[in-house]
Every structure is written in C-alpha cells, then in structure tokens.
C-alpha positions in Angstrom: 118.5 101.4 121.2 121.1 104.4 120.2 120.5 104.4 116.4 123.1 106.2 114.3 121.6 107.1 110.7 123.9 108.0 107.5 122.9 110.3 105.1 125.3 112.1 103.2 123.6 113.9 100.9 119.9 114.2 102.2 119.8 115.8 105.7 116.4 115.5 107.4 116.2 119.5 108.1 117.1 120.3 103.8 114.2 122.0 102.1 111.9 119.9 99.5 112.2 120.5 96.2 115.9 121.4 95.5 118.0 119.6 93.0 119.1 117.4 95.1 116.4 117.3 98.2 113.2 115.3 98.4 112.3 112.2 98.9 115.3 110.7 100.9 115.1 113.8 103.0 111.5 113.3 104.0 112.1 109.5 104.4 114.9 110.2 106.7 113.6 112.9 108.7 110.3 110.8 109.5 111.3 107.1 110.2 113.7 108.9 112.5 111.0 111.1 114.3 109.1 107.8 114.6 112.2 105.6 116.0 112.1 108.0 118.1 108.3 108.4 119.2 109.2 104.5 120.0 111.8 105.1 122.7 115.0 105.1 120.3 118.2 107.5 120.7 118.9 108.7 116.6 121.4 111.0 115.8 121.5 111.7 111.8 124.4 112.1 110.5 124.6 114.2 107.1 127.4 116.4 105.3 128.0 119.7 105.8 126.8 121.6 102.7 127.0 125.4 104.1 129.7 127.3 106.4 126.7 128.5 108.5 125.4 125.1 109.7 125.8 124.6 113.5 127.8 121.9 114.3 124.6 120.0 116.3 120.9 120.6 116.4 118.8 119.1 118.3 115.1 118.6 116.6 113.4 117.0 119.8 114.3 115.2 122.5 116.4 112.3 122.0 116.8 113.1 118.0 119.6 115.2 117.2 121.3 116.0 113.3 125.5 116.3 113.3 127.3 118.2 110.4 130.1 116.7 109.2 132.9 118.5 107.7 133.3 116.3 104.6 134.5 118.5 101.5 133.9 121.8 100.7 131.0 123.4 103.5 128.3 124.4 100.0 126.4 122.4 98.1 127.8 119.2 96.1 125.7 117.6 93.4 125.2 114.2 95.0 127.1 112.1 92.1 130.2 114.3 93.0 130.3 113.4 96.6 131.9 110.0 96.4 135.7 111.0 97.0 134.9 113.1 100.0 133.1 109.7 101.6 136.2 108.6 103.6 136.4 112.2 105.1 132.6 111.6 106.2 133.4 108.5 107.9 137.0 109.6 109.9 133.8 112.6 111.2 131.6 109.7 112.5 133.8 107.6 114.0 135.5 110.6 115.6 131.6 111.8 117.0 131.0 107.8 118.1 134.0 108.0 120.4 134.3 105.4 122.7 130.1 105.3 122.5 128.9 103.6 119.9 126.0 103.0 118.4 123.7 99.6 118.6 123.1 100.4 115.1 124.0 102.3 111.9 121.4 102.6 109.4 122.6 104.4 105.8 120.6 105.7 103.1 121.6 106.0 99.6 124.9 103.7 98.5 127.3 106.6 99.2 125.9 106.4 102.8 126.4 102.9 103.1 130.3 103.2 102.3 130.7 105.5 104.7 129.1 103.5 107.3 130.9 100.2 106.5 134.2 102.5 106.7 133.2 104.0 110.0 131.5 101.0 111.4 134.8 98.8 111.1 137.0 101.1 113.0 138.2 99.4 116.3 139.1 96.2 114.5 136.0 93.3 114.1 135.0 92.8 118.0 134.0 96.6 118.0 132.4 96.3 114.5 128.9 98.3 114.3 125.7 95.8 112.6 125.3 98.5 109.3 121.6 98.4 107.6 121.1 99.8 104.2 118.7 101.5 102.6 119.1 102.1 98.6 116.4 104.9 97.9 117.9 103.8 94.4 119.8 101.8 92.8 122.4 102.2 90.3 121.2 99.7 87.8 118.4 101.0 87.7 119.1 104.2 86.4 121.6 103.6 83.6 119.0 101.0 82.8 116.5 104.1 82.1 119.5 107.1 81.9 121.8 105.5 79.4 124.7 107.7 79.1 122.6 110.8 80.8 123.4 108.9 84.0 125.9 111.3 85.9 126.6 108.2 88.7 130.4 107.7 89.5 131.7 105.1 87.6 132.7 103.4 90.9 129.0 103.2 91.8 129.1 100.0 89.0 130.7 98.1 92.0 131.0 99.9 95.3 127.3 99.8 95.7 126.7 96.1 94.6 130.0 95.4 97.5 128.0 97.4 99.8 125.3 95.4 99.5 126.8 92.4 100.0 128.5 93.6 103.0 125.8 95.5 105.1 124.3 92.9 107.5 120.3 93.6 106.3 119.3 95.6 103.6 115.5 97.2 103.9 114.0 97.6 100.3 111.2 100.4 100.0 109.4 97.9 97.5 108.8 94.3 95.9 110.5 95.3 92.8 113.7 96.3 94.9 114.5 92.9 95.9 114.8 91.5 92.8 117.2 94.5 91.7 119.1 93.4 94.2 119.4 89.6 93.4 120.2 90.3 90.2 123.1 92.1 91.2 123.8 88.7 93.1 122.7 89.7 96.6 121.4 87.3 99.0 117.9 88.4 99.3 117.5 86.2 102.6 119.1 89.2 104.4 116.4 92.0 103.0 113.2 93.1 104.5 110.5 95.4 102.9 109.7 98.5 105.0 107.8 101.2 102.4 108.0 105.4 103.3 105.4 106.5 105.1 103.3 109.6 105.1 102.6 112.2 107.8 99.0 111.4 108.6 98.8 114.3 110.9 99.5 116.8 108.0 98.0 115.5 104.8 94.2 114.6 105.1 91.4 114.5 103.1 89.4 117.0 105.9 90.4 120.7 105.4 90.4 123.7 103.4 91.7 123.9 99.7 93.3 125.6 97.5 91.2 128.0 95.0 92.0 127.0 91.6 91.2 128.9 88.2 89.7 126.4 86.0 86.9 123.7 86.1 89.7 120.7 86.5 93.0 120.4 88.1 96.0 117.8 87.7 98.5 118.6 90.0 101.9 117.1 89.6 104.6 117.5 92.1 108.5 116.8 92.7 111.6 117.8 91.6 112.0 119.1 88.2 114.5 116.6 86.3 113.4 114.3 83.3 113.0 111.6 84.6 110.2 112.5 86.5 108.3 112.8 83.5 106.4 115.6 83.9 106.7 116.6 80.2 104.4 113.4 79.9 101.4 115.1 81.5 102.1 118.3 79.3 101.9 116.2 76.0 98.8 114.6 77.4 97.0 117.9 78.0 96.2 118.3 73.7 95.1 114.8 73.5 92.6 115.7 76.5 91.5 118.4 74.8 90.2 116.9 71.3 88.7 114.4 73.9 86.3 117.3 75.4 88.4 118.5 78.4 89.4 122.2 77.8 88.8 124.0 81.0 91.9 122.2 82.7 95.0 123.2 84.2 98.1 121.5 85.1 100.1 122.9 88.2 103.4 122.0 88.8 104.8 122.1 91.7 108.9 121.6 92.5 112.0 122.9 91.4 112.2 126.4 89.7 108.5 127.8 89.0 107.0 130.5 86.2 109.3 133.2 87.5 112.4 131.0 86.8 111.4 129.7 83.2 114.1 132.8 82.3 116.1 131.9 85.0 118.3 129.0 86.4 116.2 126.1 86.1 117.2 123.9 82.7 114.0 121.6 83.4 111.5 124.5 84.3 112.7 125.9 80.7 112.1 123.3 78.7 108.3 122.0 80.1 107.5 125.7 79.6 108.8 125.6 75.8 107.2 122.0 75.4 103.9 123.4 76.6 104.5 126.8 74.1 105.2 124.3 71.1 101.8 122.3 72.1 99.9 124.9 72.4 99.2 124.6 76.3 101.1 127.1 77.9 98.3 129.2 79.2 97.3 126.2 80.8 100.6 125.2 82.5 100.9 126.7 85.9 104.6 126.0 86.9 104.3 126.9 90.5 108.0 126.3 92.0 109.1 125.3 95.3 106.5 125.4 97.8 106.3 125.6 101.5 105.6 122.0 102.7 102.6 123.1 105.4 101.0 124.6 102.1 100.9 121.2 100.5 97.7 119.5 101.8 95.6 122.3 100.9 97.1 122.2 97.3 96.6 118.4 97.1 92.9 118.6 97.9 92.5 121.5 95.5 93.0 118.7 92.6 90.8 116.3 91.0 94.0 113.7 90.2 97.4 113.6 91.0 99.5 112.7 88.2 102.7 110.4 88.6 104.5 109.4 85.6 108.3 108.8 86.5 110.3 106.5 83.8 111.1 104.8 87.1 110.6 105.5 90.9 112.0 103.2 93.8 109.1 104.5 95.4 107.6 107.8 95.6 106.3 109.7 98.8 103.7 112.2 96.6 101.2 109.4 95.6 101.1 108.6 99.6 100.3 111.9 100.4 97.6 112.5 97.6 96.0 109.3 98.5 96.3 110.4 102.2 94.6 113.6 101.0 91.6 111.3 99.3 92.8 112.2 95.8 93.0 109.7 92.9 96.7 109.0 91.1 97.5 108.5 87.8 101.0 106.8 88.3 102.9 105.0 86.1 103.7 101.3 86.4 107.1 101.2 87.4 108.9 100.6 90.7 107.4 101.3 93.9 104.2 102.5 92.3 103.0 99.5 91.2 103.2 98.7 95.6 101.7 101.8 96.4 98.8 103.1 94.0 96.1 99.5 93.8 95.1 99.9 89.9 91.4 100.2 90.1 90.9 100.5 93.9 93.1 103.8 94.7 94.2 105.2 91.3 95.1 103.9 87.7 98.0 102.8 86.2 99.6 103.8 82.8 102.5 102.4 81.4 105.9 104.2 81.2 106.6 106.7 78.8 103.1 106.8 77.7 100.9 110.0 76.8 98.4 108.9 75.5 97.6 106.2 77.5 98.0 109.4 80.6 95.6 111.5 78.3 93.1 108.4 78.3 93.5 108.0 82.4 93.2 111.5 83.1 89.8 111.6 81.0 88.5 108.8 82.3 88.8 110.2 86.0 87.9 114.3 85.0 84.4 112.9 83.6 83.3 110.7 86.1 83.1 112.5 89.5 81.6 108.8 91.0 85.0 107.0 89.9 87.1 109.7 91.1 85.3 109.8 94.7 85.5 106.0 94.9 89.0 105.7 94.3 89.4 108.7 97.1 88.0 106.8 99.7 89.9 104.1 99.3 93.2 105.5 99.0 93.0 107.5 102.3 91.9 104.3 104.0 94.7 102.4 102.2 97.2 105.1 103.4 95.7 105.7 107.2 96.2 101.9 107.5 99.3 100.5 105.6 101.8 103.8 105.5 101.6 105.8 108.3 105.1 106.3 109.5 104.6 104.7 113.2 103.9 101.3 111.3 107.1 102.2 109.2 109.1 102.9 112.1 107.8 99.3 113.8 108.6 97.9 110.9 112.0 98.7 110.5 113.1 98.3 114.1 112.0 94.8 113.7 114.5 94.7 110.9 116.9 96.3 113.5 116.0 93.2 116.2 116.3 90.6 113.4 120.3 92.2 112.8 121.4 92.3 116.2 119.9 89.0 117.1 122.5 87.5 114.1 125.1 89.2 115.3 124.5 87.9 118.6 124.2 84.6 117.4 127.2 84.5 114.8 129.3 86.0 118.0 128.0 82.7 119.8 129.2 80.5 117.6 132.7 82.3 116.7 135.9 80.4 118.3 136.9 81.6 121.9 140.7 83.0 121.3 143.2 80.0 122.7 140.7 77.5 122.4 141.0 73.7 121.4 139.1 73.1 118.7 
C-alpha cells in the first residue's frame, strides 16, 4: 500500500521537547517506521520550517519525509499555520503527480484540511480515501484553556467539517470518541488505535541514571501549563510535613536550569513557584534532553509523575511503564486508557496537589507497592502498546476505508445508464 501521511507541523525527524515538538512527532515518526516494517511505501509529508532542510530524505528503505514549501521556511507557532494550509496542499498534490497514493492519513486538524484539499484534486473519480488522526481536539482545549486558547478561530468549525468529511477517523483513546460525537460526528466511522512505545529502547533491564537524593519523581514533556507540572512542585511541601524530605523532582523538557534567566516563560515561572514554596533546591529543571538518554533517566526514578489538565493521550506514561516504573497520572483523557489505577500506577484527579502529594507518598514509602505496580506496567506495555500492534492496528483501519470506497464505487450509477 503507498501510504501518504500529513503532518504539518510535527515532522517525524523534529527534535523532542521544543515548543512545538513532541508527542505528534514521535507518534508520527513510529506508526510510520512500523507501516513500514509491515511492507507499506510512507512518504511523510511535513512543512518546511528552515531554509536548510533538503528537499527529500530518505530515513530507511521505503520511508521517505518531503519538505514542503508552505510559508515562510523557519519556525511557525502551530496555531499560526492555518492560512499557509492551501499552500501545503498545491506542494502535495504537485509531489503525487500522476501517482497517487492508496491512502492519505493526516495528523492534527490542520493536516486534515490539507489532505481533504489535496486529496480532491483530479475531480471525485481520482479522489484519495483521507484518514484522520486528531492528537487533539479543539473542544477540548477551550474547554480547559478558556480564553488562553491561541487556536484559530476557524478551528471552531473547520476541524468539526473535517471530521465529518474524512472517510475514518482513528481516535488515540475511549474518551476521544465521544469528543467527537458530541461535535456530531458519526462515530460508526472511528476506530481506536492508541501510540505505541519503542520497546527496543525503553526497558526496565539497563543501567540508570545516578541521582542525588534518596527519592526521585521524574516528570517529563514540554514546558507549557497545561502540562501541569507546577502541580508536582506544589505537592513537594505537602510531602514533606508528610515525612518525605530527601526528594527531588527532575524535570525534563523545554528550557532547563540554565534557561530560568533565559527564553523560556514556563521554565521561569516553575522555578519562582518552587522559590516561593520553598523547594527550589529540590527542583532539578533539566531541559531538553537527548532522547537515547531517556531510558536510563526513567529507570533512575521511583515514580513518574503525569498531571496534565487534559491529555488525548500521552507517550511518557508508556515509556515509564515500559521502563517498569509506577505513574502518578491524572484522570483525564487518554490516561485514564493507558495507566490501570491500582494495577500499573494511580490515578489523581485533575488539578489536584494534594491529592498528587498523597499518591506520591503512598508509592515513596512502600518499595513492595511500587515494585508491584512495575511489573505490571512493563507487561501491560510489552503486550498492548508496542508500536507493531499499533501499526496492525491501524492498517486494518486502512483495509476497512478502502474496502468502503470500493463498495460505495460499486454501487455509484454507471455514466449513461438507465436507471
């Protein structure tokens, strides 16, 4: 199958951690590695975001990443890209030729108007089956954002029409789907395929990191507020009166202790929140890191710590529980899929501190508990989110299009016919 995947903001060969790069860039880069493990031809198509960027590169054989010349060639905050969308497409189509694709498959609602736009040219005998995958959704984050929310106000209808147009929509996660019927989209047209994790580099075998106090809760992603990582700093005083001094909190993602003076707005204000509590000398913000150097940090903790006032679905709990480590993730979203209260972490509600503090206390002092729930996660991530099953998964979702397409083509009037 010659897959074409749209992503206009999240290219699969970005580096983690920026303002705009993480989760949707490992997602991306993986299923199509794994598509193409399983015999598939994937090209990625992404936006250029820097005048240096080759025009091709090929990653292996059969899976190659095109730049498209789609606004200005540096780097666009995603919520501005929208008006440079039909620019993205006219590069697509143009690529495609003659040779089109079996399949597009977008990520992120930008993506998917771009792909409807492309995937039309050549009038409706030509027309490409378009999959979509959200990552997010709209609602969702005005829901939590309010009037922070920096989304184009066009996103309050193009993404709900894009969703009503694709012709299958793969949600990450059980609480996806009924996002998307509220926004009145028929929900017999969506499939559930999770992320994955990279099984071959995050295990719970292997060295680990040296770390400088009894106790370690390791939080990791991009630094914005929603990812409620000031959470865990507030929690760090209540665990403290509870008994638990000797602990520190490592961040790592977005602009680390270096940067606090710097460019970084969020890494500023976690490292004046943990100053005003009192904790700063046991807040270790850490910065970007090199991915390889992740499994080693992972195992160097005693919990991972996930408290996002919402998450569609969240790669880091994945790859701690990969890594046999416990999570502390909040109920919201995907997490509530991916971390089994009880069996392979603990849940907390949103927004919560103190019920974090009481989670995180609860794991620190009982070594037992914490082991258990180790176990149990790596077997729960070895055998439900390794991204080969992903990659099956999905392409069945790909079978299931074309075989409607196939079947509404069938049925459609011959031209000249008596009917």
């Amino acid at each position: 199958m010659r897959i074409s995947m749209v992503s206009e903001h999240a290219s699969p060969l970005a580096a983690l951690g920026g303002v705009d790069a993480g989760g949707q860039n490992v997602h991306v880069a993986a299923l199509s590695s794994a598509l193409t493990r399983r015999g598939h031809h994937v090209t990625v198509y992404t936006r250029r975001d820097a005048a240096s960027l080759p025009p091709r590169v090929n990653i292996m054989p059969r899976l190659e990443v095109v730049h498209i010349d789609a606004g200005p060639a540096r780097h666009v905050p995603k919520d501005d890209l929208l008006p440079f969308m039909g620019s993205f497409a006219d590069g697509i189509a143009r690529d495609w030729g003659d040779r089109r694709p079996d399949l597009v498959h977008a990520h992120f609602w930008m993506s998917g108007v771009a792909a409807l736009d492309a995937a039309r040219r050549g009038g409706a005998a030509q027309r490409v089956p378009v999959v979509q995958t959200f990552h997010a959704l709209g609602t969702v984050k005005r829901r939590h954002q309010g009037a922070e929310d920096t989304s184009p106000q066009e996103r309050q209808w193009l993404e709900p029409s894009v969703g009503r147009a694709v012709d299958r929509i793969i949600a990450t996660c059980s609480d996806e789907v009924f996002e998307l019927k509220a926004l009145g989209i028929d929900t017999s047209k969506v499939s559930i395929a999770p992320c994955g994790v990279d099984l071959r580099l995050f295990a719970a075998s292997g060295g680990s990191e040296a770390r400088p106090r009894t106790h370690r809760i390791l939080s990791v992603g991009r630094l914005v507020p929603r990812k409620g990582v000031d959470l865990v700093i507030r929690a760090l005083p209540l665990l403290r009166e509870a008994g638990f001094e000797d602990v520190e909190l490592l961040i790592v993602g977005g602009g680390g202790d270096a940067d606090v003076a710097g460019t970084d707005p969020e890494a500023r204000r976690l490292a004046q929140l943990a100053e005003e509590l009192g904790v700063r000398n046991q807040v270790n913000l850490r910065g970007q890191v090199p991915r390889e150097a992740m499994p080693g940090i992972l195992r160097s903790a005693d919990v991972v710590v996930c408290t996002p006032w919402y998450e569609p679905f969240g790669i880091v709990p994945l790859e701690a529980m990969a890594s046999g480590v416990p999570v502390v993730a909040a109920a919201v979203g995907g997490l509530t899929d991916t971390v089994v209260d009880r069996r392979t972490g603990l849940h907390v509600p949103p927004r919560d501190p103190a019920a974090i503090a009481e989670s995180l206390g609860e794991l620190l002092g009982d070594d037992g508990l914490r082991a258990e729930l180790g176990r149990a996660g790596e077997r729960r991530a070895r055998s439900r989110y390794s991204w080969d099953r992903i990659a099956a998964e999905t392409e069945k979702s790909y079978q299931q299009t074309l075989a409607v397409r196939a079947a509404s083509r069938r049925l459609e009037p011959v031209e000249g016919a008596v009917l």
